[in-house]
N, C-alpha and C positions, 0 to 999 in steps of 0.2 A: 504494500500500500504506500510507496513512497511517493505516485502521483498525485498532488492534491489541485488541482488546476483551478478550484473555484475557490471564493474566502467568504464563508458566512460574518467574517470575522470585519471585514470592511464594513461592515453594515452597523459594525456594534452602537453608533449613535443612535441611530432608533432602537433603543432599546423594548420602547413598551410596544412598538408595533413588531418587536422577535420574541419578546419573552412567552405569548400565548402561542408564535405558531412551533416552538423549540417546544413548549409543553405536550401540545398534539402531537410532535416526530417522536417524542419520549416515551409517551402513552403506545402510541402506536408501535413503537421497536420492543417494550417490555410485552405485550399481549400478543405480537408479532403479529399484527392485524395485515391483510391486505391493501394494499395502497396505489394509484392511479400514477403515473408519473409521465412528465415530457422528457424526449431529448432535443438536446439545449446544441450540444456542440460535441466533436468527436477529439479525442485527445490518443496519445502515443500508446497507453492501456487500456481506455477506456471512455465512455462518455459523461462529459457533464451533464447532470438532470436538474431536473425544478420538480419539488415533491413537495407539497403541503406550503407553498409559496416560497420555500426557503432551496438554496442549489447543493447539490449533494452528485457521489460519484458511483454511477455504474461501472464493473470492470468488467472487458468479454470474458473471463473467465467463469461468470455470474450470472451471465445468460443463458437462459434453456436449453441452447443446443452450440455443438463444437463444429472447428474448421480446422482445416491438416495442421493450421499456424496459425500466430497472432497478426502478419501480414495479409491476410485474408480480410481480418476483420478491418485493420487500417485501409485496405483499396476500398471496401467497399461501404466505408462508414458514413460518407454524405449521405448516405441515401435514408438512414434513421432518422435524421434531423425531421425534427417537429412530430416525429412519433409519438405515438400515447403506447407506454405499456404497464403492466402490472407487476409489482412485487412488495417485496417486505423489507423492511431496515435490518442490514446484517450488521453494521458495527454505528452507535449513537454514542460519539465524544463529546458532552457536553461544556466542557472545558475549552477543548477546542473546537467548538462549533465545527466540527465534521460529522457527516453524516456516509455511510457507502448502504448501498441499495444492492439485492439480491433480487433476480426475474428469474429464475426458474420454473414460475405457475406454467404450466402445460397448457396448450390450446386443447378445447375439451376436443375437436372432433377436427381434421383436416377439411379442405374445401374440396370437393369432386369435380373436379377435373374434368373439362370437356374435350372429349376423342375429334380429333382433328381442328382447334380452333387455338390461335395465335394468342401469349402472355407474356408480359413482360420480364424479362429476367435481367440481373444484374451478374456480369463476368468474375469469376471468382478465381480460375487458375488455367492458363492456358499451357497444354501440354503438346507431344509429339502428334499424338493421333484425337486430339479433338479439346474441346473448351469445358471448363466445370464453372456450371451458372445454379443461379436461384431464385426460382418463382418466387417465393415467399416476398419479392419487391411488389409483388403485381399486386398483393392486397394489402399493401402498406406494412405488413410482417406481423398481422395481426392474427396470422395461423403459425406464425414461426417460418422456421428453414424449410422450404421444399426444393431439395438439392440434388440434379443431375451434372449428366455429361451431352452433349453435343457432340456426338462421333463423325468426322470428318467425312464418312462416307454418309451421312443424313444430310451434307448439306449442299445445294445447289452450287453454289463455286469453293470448294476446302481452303481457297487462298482467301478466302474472307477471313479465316480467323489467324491469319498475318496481321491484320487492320486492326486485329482487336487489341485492348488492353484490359488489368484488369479494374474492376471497377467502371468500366463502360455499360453500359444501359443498350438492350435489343431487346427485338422478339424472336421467338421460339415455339415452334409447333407443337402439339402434343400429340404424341401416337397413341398411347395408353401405357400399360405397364411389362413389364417381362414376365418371366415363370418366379424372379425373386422380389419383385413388386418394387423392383425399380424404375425411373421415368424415364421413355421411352421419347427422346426429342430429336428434334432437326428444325431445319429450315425449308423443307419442302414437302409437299406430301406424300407421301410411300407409293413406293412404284415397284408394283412383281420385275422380277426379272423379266427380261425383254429375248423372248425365243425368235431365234433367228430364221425357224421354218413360218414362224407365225407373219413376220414382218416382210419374209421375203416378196410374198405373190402380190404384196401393195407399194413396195419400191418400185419408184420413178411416175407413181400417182400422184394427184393433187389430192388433199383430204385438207378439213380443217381444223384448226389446233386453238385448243383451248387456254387465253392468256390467265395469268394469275399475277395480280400483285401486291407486296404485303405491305406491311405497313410505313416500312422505312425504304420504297420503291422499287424494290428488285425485282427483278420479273423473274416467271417460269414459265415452262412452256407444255402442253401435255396432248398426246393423242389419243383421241375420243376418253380424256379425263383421266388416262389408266396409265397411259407409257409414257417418258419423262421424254422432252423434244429437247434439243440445242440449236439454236439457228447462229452459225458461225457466222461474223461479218472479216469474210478474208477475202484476199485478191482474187483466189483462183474462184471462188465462186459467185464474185461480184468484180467484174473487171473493173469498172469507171463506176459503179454508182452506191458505192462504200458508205459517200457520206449521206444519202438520200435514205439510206437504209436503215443508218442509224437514228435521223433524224424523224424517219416513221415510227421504229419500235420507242421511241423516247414518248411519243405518245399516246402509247398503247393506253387502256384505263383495264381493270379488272373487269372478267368476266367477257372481254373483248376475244370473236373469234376469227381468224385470219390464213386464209387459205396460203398451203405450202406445197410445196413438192417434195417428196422424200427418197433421199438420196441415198442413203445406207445407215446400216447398224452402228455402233460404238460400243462394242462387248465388254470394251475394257470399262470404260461408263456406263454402260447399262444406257446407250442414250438412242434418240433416233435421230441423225443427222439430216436436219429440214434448209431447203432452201424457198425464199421468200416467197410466193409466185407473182410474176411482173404484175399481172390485171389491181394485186393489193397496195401499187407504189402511186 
C-alpha cells in the first residue's frame, strides 16, 4: 500500500463538513457494509475512488477478477473512469484519513451474449497468433471481465492486429462458445470451409455478393451470405481503372449487393477471389 495518490488530509479545514462523512466510512468499514463507489482516476497500482463523498484507493489487486499482469490493468485503465462499482472498506486509517476499498462483490448473473452480433471490447494483450480483448467495456464493466482471444485466422485482414495497441477500443463478433465455454470471437462472420468441387462449376460467373460493414468501416465480402469473397484491387486485374474501383467500394453502405465475376478459389484463405463486374462501375 505505498501508493496513496489522493489526500483526504488536504481537506482537513472543513473539518465539520469531514467529521460526519469519516463517521459513515467508519460505520460502514466496522459492519463491512456494502458501498457504491466512483472511479475518479487511474494511478501506477491502482485507482483513485470517491466513496461516501470522501477519495479513497482501489488496488487491481482488489478487484473481482485477475489479468496475466498488473500492465494489463494500467493499458486498459481509462476506460473505468466514471465507473460506478460496488465494495466494502478493507483498510479505514483514521488518523491518516486513508481509506483502501475492496470490489470483489461478484456480478450475480453474466449478460447473454448475442450469436452473431458486434460488442465493444477493449485490447488487453497482443500476441503471435491473435489479440486478448474484453467485453466487459461494452456494459461499462458492470458484469465484470468477459475475457477472450481474437484468433488471427477469425479475422478479415490478420494484419489489422499490427494497428492494434493495447488499451485500444474495437469491435468484435460473437460466434458463441467452445466445448470449454470459452468466447468464440472474430471480426467476420464464420464461413465453412470453401470446397473447391462446390465453387468450381460457378467460376468465371457473375453472381452477386453480399457487402457487410461494421462499425468502424471495414468491409466484407460474402457469396450468397455463406462463403467469405476478396475482391483484390491489383494491376493484373484492373489495368487502368484501380483508382475508380477503389473509389466505388469506398462507398459501398451495409447490406449493399454488387454483382462480381469469380475468378478462383484461395485455399490457403479459404476465400473466393471476385473481380468487380464492369456494368457495377
Amino acid at each position: 500500500m505505498k501508493e496513496n495518490p489522493f489526500s483526504n488530509s488536504e481537506i482537513k479545514k472543513n473539518t465539520d463538513y469531514l467529521t460526519p462523512l469519516f463517521e459513515n466510512i467508519e460505520k460502514a468499514y466496522v459492519d463491512q457494509l456494502v458501498l457504491t463507489f466512483r472511479i475518479v482516476e487511474p494511478k501506477t497500482s491502482g485507482f483513485v475512488i470517491k466513496v461516501g463523498g470522501l477519495f479513497a484507493f482501489l488496488l487491481y489487486k482488489d478487484i473481482g477478477w485477475k489479468y496475466s499482469n498488473l500492465d494489463v490493468w494500467r493499458d486498459i485503465s481509462e476506460t473505468f473512469i466514471g465507473v460506478y462499482f460496488k465494495g466494502k472498506i478493507k483498510v479505514f486509517d483514521k488518523e491518516r484519513r486513508s481509506i483502501f476499498v475492496e470490489a470483489k462483490e461478484k456480478a450475480i448473473q453474466l449478460p447473454k451474449l448475442g450469436k452473431g452480433r458486434f460488442y465493444k471490447c477493449v485490447i488487453c494483450n497482443i500476441t503471435d497468433y491473435g489479440a486478448f480483448v474484453d467485453l466487459g467495456v461494452h456494459f461499462k464493466w458492470r458484469y465484470g471481465s468477459i475475457f477472450g482471444l481474437i484468433h488471427k485466422s477469425s479475422m478479415y485482414d490478420p494484419l489489422d492486429i499490427e494497428k492494434w495497441k493495447a488499451g485500444d477500443l474495437s469491435n468484435v463478433l460473437f460466434h458463441g462458445y467452445d466445448e470449454k465455454e470459452r468466447l468464440i470471437l472474430g471480426d467476420i462472420y464464420s464461413r465453412p470451409t470453401i470446397l473447391q468441387e462446390e465453387i468450381a462449376p460457378i467460376l468465371d460467373e457473375i453472381h452477386l455478393i453480399n457487402v457487410k460493414v461494421d462499425d468502424q468501416g471495414r468491409y466484407s465480402f460474402s457469396l450468397f451470405d455463406k462463403y467469405a469473397v476478396s475482391i483484390p484491387i491489383q494491376k493484373a486485374i484492373y489495368p487502368s481503372t484501380r483508382r475508380v474501383i477503389r473509389s466505388y467500394l469506398k462507398e459501398l453502405k451495409d447490406g449493399d449487393l454488387i454483382y462480381c465475376k469469380l475468378l478462383k478459389v484461395n485455399m490457403k484463405k479459404n476465400k473466393i477471389i471476385a473481380r468487380l463486374h464492369v456494368s457495377e462501375i
